[in-house]
N, C-alpha and C positions, 0 to 999 in steps of 0.2 A: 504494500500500500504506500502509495505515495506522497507525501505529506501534499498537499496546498496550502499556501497563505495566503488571506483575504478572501475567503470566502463568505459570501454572502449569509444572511442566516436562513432565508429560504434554501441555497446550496448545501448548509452544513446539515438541515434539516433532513434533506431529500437522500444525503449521504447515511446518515444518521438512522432512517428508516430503512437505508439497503442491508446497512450492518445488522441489525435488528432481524430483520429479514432472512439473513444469510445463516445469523444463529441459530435463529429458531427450526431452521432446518435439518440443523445437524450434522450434516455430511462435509464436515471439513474439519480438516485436521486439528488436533489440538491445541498445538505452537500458533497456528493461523487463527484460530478460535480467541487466544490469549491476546495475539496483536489485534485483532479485530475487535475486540474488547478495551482491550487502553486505546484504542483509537475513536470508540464509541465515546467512552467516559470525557477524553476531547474538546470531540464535538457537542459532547452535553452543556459542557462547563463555559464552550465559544456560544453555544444559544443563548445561556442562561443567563449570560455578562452583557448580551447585544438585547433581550430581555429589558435587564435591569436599567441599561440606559437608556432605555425607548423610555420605559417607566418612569422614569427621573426627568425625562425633556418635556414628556406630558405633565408630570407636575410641574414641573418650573414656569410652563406655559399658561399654564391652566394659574397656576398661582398667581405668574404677571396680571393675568385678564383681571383677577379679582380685587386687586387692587390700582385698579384704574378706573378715574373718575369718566362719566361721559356730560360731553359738551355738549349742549344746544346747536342742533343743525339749524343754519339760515340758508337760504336761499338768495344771493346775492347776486 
């Protein structure tokens, strides 16, 4: 398996479900089993982080709106 860097989180997802995939099947080797699994754990932990800052930028956003006043529209 070959590493990538920057992958998207819908990509690590889609990777992440073949591993899952590929286990649950069974028919591959044990060593291959093993990498395929710290490979999974990974990609859990690059979801879970692209997750956490989606989360964080909707708060911060969502926080800005609430405290901002609104102005009187005129029509000028």
């Amino acid at each position: 398996m070959a590493k990538k860097k920057n992958l998207t989180f819908e990509d690590s997802l889609a990777e992440l479900e073949q591993i899952v995939s590929r286990l649950e099947q069974g028919d591959i080797p044990l060593e291959e089993s093993l990498q395929a699994f710290e490979h999974g754990v990974n990609l859990t932990r690059t979801c879970q982080k692209a997750l956490r800052e989606a989360e964080q930028k909707v708060h911060i956003l969502t926080e800005q709106n609430d405290h901002q006043s609104l102005e009187p529209f005129t029509d000028e």
